[in-house]
PDB file of N, CA, C and O in Angstrom, chain B, residues numbered from 101:
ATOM      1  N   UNK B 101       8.397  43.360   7.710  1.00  0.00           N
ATOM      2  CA  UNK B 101       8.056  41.982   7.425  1.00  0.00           C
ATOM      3  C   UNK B 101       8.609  41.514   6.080  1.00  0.00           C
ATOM      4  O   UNK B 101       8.358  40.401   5.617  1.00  0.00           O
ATOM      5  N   UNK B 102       9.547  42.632   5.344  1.00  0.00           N
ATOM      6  CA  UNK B 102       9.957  41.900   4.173  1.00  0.00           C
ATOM      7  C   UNK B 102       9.192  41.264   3.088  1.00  0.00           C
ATOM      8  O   UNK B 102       9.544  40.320   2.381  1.00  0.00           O
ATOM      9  N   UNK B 103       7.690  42.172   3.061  1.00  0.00           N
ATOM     10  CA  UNK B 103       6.765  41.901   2.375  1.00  0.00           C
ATOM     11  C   UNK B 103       6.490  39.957   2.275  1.00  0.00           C
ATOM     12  O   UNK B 103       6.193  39.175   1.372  1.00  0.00           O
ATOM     13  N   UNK B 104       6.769  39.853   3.631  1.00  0.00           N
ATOM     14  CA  UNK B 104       6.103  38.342   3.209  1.00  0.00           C
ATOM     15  C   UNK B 104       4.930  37.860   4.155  1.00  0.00           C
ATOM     16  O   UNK B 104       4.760  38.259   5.307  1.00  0.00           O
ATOM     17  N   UNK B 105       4.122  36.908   3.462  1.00  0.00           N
ATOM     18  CA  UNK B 105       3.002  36.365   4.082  1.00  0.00           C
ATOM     19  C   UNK B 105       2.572  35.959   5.361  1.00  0.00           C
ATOM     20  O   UNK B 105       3.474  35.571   6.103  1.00  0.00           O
ATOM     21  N   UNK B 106       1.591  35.951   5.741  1.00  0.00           N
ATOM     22  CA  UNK B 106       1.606  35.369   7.172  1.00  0.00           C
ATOM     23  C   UNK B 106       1.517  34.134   7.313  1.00  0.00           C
ATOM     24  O   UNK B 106       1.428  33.722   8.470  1.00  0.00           O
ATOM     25  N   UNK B 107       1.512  33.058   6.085  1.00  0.00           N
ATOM     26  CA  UNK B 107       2.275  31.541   5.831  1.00  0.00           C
ATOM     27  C   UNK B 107       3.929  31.505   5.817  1.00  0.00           C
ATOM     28  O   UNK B 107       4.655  30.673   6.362  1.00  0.00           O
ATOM     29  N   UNK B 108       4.287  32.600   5.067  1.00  0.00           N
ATOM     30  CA  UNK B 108       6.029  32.497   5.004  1.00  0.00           C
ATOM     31  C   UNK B 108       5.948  33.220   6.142  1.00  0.00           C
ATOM     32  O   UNK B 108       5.872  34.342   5.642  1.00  0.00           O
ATOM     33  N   UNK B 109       5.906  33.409   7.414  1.00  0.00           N
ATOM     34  CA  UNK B 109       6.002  34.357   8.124  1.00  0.00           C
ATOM     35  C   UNK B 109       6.120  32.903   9.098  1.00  0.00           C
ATOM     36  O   UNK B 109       7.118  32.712   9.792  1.00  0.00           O
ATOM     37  N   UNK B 110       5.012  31.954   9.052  1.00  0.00           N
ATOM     38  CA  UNK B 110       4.423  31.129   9.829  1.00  0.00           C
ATOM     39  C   UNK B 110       6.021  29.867   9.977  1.00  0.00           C
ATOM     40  O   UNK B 110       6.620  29.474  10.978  1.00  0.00           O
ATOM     41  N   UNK B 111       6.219  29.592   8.599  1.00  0.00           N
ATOM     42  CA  UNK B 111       7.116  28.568   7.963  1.00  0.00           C
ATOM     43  C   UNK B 111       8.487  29.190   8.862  1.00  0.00           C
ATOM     44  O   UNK B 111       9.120  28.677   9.784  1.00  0.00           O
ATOM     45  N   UNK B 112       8.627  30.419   8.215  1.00  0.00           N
ATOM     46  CA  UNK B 112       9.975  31.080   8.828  1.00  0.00           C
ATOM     47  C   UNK B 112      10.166  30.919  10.304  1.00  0.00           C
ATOM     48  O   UNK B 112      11.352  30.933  10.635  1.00  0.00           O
ATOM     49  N   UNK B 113       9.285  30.766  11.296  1.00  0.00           N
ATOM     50  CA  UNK B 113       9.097  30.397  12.585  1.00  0.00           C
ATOM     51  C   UNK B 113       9.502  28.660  13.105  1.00  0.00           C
ATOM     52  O   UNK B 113      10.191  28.097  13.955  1.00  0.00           O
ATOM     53  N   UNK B 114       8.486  28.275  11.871  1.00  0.00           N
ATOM     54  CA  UNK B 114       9.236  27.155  12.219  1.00  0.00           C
ATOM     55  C   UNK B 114      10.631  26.345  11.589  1.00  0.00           C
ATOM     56  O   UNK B 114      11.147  25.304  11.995  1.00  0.00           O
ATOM     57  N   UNK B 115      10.988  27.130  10.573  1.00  0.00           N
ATOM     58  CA  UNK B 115      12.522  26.474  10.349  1.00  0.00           C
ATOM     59  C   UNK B 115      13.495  27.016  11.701  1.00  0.00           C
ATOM     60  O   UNK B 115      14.568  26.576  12.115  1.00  0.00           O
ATOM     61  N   UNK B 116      12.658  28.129  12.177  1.00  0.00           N
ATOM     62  CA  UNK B 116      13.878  29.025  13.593  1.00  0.00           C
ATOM     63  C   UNK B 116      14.290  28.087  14.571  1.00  0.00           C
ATOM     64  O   UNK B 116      15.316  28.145  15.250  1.00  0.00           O
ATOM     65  N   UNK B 117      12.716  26.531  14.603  1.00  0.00           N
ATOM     66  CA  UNK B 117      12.705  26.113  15.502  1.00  0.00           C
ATOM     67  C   UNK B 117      13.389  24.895  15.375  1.00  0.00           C
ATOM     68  O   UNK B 117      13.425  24.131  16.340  1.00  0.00           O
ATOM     69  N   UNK B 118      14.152  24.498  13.897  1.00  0.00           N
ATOM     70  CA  UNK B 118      15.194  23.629  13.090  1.00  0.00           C
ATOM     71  C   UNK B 118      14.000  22.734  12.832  1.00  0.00           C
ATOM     72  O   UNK B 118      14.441  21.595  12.986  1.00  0.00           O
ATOM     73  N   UNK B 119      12.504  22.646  12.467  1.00  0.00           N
ATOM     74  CA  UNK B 119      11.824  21.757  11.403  1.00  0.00           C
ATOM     75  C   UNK B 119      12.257  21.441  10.227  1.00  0.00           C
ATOM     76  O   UNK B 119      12.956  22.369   9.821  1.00  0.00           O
ATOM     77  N   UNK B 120      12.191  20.548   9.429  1.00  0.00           N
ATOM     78  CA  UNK B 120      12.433  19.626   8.150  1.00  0.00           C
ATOM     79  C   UNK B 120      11.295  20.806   7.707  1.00  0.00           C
ATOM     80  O   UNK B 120      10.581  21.644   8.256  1.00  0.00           O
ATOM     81  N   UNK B 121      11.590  20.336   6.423  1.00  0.00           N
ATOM     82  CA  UNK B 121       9.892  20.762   5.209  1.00  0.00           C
ATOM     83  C   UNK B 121       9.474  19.781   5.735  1.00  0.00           C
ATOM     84  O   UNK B 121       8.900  19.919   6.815  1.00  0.00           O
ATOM     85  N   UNK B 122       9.560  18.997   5.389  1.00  0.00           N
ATOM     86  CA  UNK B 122       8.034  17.465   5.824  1.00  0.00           C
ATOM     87  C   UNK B 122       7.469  17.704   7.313  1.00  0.00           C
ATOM     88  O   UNK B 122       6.301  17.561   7.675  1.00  0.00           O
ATOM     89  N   UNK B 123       8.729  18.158   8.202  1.00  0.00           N
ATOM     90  CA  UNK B 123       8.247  18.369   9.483  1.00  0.00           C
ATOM     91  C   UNK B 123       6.832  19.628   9.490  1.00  0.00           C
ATOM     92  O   UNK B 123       5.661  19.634   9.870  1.00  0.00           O
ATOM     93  N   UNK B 124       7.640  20.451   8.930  1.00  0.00           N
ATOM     94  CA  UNK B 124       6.764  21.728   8.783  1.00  0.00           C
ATOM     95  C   UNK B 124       5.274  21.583   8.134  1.00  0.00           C
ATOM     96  O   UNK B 124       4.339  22.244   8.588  1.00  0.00           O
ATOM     97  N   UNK B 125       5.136  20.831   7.226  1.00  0.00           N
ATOM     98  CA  UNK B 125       4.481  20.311   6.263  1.00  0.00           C
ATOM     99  C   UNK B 125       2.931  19.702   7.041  1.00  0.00           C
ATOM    100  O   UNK B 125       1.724  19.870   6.860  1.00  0.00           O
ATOM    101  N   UNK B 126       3.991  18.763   8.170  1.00  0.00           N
ATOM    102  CA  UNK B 126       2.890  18.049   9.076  1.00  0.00           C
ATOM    103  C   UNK B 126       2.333  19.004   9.986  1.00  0.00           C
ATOM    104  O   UNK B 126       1.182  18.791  10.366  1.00  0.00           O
ATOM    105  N   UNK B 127       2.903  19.963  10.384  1.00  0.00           N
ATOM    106  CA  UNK B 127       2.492  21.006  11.209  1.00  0.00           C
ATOM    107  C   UNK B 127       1.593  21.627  10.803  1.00  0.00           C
ATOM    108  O   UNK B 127       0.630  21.929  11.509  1.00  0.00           O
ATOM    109  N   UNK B 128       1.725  21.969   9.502  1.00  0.00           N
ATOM    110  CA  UNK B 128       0.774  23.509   9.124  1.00  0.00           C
ATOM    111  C   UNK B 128      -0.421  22.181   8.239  1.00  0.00           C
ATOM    112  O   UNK B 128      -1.424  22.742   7.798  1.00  0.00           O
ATOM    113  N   UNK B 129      -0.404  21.127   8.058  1.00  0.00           N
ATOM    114  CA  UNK B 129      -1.097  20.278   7.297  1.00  0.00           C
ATOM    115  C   UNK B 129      -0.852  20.565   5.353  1.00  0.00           C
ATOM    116  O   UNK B 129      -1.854  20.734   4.658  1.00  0.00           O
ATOM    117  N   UNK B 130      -0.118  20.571   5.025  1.00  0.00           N
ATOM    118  CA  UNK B 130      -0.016  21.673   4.054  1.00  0.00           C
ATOM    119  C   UNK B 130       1.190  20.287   3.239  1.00  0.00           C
ATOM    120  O   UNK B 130       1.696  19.420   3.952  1.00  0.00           O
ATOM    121  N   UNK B 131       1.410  20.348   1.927  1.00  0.00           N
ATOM    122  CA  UNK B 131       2.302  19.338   1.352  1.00  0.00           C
ATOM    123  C   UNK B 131       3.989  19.823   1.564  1.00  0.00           C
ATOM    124  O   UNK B 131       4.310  20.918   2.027  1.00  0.00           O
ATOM    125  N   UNK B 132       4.893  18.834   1.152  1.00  0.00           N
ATOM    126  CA  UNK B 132       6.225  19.066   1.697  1.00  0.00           C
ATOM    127  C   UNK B 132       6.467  20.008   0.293  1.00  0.00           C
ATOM    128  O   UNK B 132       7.216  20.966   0.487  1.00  0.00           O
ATOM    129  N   UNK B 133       5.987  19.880  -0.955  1.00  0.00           N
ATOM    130  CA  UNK B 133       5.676  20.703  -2.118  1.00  0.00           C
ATOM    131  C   UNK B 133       5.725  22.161  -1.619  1.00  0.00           C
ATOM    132  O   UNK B 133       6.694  22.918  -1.677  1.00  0.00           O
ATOM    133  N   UNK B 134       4.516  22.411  -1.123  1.00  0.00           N
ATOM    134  CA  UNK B 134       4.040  23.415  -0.589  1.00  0.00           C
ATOM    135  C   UNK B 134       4.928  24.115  -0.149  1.00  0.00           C
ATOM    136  O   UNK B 134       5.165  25.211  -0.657  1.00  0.00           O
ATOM    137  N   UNK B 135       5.669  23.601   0.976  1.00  0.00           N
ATOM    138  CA  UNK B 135       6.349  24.274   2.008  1.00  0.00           C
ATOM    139  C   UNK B 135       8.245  24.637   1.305  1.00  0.00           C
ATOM    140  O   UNK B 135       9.116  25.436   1.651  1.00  0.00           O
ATOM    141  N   UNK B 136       8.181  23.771   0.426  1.00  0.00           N
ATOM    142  CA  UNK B 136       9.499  23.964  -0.656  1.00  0.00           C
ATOM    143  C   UNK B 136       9.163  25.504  -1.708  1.00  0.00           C
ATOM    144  O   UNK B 136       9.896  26.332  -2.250  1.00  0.00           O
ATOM    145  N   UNK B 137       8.126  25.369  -1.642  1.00  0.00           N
ATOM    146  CA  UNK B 137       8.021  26.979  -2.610  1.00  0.00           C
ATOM    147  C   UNK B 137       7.580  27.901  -1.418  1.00  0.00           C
ATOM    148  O   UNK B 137       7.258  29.029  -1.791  1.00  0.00           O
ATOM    149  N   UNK B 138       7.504  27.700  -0.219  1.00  0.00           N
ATOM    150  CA  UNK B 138       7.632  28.481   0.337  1.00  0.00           C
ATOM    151  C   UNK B 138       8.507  29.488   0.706  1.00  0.00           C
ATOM    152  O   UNK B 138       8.477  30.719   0.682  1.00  0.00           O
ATOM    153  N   UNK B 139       9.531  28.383   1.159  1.00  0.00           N
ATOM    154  CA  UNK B 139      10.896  28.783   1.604  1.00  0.00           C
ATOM    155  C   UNK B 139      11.646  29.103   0.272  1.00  0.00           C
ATOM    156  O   UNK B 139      12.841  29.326   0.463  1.00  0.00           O
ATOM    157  N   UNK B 140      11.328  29.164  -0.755  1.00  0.00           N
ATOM    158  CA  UNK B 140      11.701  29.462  -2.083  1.00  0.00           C
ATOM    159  C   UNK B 140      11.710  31.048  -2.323  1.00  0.00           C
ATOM    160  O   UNK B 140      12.562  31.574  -3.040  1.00  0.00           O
ATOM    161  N   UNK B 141      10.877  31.647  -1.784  1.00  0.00           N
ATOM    162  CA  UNK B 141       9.683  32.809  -1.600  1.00  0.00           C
ATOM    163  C   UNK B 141      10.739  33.431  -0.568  1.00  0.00           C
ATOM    164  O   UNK B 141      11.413  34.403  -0.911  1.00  0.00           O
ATOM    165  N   UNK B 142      10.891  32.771   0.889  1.00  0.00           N
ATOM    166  CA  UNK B 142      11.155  33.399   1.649  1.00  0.00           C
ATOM    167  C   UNK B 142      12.724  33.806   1.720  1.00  0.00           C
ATOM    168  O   UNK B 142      13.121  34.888   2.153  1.00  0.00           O
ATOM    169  N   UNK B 143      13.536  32.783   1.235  1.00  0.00           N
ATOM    170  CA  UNK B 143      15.259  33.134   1.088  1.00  0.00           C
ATOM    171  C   UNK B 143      15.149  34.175  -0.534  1.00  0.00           C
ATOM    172  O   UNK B 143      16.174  34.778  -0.851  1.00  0.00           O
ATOM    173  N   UNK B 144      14.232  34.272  -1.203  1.00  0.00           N
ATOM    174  CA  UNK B 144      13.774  35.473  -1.677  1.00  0.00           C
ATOM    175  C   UNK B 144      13.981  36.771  -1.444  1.00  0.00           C
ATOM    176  O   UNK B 144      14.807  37.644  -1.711  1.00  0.00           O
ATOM    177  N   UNK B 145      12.716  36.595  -0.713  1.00  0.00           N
ATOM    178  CA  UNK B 145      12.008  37.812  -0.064  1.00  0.00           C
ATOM    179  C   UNK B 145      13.435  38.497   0.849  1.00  0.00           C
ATOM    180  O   UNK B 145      13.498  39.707   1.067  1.00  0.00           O
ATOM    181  N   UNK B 146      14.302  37.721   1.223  1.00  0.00           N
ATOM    182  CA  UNK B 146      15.331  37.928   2.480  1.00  0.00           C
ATOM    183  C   UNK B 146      16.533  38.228   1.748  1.00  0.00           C
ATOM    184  O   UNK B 146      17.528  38.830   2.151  1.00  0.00           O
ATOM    185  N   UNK B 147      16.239  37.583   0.292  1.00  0.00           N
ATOM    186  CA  UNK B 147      17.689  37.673  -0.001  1.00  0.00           C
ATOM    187  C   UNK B 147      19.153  36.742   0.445  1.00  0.00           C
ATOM    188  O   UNK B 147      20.377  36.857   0.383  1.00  0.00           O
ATOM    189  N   UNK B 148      18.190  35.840   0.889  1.00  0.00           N
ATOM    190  CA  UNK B 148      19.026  34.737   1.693  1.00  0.00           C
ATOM    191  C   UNK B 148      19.549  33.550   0.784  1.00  0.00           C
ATOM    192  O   UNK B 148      18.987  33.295  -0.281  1.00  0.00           O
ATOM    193  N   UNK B 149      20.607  32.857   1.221  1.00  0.00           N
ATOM    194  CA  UNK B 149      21.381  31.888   0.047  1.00  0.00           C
ATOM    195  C   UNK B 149      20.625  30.347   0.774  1.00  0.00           C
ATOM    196  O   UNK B 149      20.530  29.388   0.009  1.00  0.00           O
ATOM    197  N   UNK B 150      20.262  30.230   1.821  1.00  0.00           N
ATOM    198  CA  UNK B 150      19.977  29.024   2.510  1.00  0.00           C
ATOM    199  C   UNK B 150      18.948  29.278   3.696  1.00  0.00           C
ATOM    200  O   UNK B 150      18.748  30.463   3.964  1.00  0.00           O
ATOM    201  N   UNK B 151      18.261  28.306   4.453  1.00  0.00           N
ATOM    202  CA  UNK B 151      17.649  28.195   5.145  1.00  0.00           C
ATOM    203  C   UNK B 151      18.424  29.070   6.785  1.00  0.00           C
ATOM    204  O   UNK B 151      17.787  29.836   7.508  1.00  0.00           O
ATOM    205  N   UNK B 152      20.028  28.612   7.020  1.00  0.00           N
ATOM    206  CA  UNK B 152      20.377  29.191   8.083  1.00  0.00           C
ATOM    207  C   UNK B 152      20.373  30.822   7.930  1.00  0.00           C
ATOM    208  O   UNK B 152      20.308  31.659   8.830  1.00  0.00           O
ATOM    209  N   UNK B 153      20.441  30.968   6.870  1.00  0.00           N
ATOM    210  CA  UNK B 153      20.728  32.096   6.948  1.00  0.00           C
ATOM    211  C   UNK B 153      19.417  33.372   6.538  1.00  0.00           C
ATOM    212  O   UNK B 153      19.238  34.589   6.596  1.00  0.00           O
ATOM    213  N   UNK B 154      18.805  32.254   6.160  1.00  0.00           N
ATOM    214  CA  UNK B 154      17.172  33.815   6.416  1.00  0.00           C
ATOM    215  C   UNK B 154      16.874  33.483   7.830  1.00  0.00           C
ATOM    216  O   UNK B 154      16.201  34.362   8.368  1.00  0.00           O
ATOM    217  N   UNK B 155      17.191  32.415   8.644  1.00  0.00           N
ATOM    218  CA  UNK B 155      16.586  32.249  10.297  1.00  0.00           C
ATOM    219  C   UNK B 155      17.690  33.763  10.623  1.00  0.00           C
ATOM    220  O   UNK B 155      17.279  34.897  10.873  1.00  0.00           O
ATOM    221  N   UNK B 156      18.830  33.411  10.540  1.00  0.00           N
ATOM    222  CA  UNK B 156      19.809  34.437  11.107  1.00  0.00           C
ATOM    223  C   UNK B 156      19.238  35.950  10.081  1.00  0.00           C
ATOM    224  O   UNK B 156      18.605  36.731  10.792  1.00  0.00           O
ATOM    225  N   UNK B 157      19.319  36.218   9.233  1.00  0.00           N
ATOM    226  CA  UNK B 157      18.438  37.567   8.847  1.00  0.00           C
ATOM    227  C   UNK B 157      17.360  38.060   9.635  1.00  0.00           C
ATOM    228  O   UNK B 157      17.315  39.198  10.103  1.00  0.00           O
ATOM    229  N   UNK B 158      16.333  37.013   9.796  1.00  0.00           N
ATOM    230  CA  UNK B 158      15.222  37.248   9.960  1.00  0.00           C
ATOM    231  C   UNK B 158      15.465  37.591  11.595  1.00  0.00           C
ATOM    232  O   UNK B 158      14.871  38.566  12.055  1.00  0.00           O
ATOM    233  N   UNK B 159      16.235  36.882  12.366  1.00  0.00           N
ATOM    234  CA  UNK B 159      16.634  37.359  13.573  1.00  0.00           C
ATOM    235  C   UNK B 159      16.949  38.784  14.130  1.00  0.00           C
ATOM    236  O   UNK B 159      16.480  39.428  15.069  1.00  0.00           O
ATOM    237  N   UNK B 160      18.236  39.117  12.897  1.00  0.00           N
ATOM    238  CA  UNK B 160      19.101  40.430  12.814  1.00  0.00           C
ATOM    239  C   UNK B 160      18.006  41.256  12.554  1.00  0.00           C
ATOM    240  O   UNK B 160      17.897  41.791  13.657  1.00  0.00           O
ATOM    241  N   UNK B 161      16.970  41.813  11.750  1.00  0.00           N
ATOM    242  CA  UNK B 161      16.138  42.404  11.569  1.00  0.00           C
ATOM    243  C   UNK B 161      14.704  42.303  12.309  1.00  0.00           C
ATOM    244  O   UNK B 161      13.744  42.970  11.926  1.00  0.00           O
ATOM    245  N   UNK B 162      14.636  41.314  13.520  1.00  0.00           N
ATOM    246  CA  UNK B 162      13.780  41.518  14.197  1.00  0.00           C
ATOM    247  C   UNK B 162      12.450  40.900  13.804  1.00  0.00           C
ATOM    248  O   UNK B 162      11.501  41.204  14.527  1.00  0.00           O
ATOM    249  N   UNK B 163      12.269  40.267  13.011  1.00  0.00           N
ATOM    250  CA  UNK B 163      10.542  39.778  12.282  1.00  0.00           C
ATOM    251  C   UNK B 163      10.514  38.758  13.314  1.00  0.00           C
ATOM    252  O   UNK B 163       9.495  38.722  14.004  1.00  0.00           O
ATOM    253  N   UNK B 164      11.479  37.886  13.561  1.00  0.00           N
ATOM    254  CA  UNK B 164      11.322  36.758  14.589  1.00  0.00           C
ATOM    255  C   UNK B 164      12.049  37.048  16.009  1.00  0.00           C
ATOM    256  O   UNK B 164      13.009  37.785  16.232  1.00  0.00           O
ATOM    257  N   UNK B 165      11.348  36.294  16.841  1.00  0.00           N
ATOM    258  CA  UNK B 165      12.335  35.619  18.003  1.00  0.00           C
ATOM    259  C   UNK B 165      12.298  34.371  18.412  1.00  0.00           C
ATOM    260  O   UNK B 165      11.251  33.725  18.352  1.00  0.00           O
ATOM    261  N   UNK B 166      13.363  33.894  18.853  1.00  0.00           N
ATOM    262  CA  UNK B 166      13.677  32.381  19.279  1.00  0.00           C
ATOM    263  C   UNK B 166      12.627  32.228  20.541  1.00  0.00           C
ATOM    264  O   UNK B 166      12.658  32.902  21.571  1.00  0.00           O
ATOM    265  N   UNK B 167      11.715  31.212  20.225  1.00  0.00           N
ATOM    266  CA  UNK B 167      11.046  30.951  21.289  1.00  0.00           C
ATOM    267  C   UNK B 167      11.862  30.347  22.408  1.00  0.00           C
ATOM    268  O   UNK B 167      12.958  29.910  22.057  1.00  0.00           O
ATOM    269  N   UNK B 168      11.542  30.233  23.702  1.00  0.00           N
ATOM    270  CA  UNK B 168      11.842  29.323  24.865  1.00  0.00           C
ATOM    271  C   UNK B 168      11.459  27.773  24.827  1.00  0.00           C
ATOM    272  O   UNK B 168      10.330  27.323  24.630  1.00  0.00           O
ATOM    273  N   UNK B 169      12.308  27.248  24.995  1.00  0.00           N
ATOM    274  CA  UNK B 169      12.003  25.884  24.715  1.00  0.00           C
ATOM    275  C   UNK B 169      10.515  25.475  26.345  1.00  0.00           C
ATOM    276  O   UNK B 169       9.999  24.362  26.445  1.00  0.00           O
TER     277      UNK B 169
END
């Protein structure tokens, strides 16, 4: 799990699913603030330079899968 939370865990799910922060934000009820230090945390935690590319990490290593639409 890349030592991350079961909020960055939560977030990371939904950027997989191409949410905005604000989108995400409205989802989890949580501020677009919030969800910016999240993903702050999580291309972190991943070692990632951008949002596509901790979805694609997080893929390659298995923490996620692409839901079915």
């Amino acid at each position: 799990d890349a030592g991350m939370t079961r909020r960055e865990m939560e977030i990371l799910r939904l950027i997989a699913r191409g949410l905005s922060n604000r989108d995400i934000g409205v989802e989890l009820s949580i501020t677009e603030g919030t969800v910016k230090w999240n993903v702050n945390h999580i291309l972190s935690k991943l070692d990632a330079q951008d949002r596509t590319q901790a979805v694609t990490l997080a893929l390659s290593r298995g923490l996620i899968q692409l839901e079915n639409p």
